[in-house]
Steps between C-alpha positions, in 0.01 A plus 500: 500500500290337265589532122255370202162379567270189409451630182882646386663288642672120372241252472757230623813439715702815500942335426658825525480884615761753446501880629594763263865667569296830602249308699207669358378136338477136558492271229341110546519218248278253535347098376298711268754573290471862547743787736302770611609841614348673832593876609602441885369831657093464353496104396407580133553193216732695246586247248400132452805373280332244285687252278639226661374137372559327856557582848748817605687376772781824540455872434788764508542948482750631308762715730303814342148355555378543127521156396349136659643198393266151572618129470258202457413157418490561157811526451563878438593841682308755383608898575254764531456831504401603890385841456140609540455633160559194336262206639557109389823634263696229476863637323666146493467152472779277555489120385741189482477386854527120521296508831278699767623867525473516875735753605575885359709786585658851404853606596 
């Protein structure tokens, strides 16, 4: 199965894809600096998370699914808010890596 097309889909290399806990979404962060959000069953772009100055090179669910943390090249994580109803909302921004961000997580 085929999710995102030509047009919603990244418009480079793809670093990372996650599965939500539930399995009703995949996430994909991409060398275009943006994660986007597909529904699994009908392939529909949800979100495009933008915000991200450089490449995002790890993506991560929360154990409940409502939130989407992203690492990148710039030098930040960034945490989201996953649900439908609130597209591109970025909640937090955290700063004061020395280096790449290139791995995240939830426990």
């Amino acid at each position: 199965y085929t999710v995102g097309d030509d047009k919603t889909g990244p418009t480079d290399d793809v670093t990372s894809v996650v599965v939500s806990p539930d399995g009703r979404y995949v996430a994909a962060g991409s060398l275009d600096h943006n994660v986007r959000m597909w529904d699994v069953q009908t392939g529909t772009l949800l979100n495009t998370f933008e915000g991200h100055k450089d490449s995002v090179f790890s993506i991560a669910f929360s154990p409940d699914g409502k939130s989407l943390a992203s690492g990148s090249l710039d030098k930040t994580i960034k945490l989201w808010d996953s649900s439908r109803t609130n597209r591109n909302r970025e909640s937090t921004t955290l700063r004061g890596h020395k280096d790449f961000v290139l791995s995240v997580g939830f426990s």
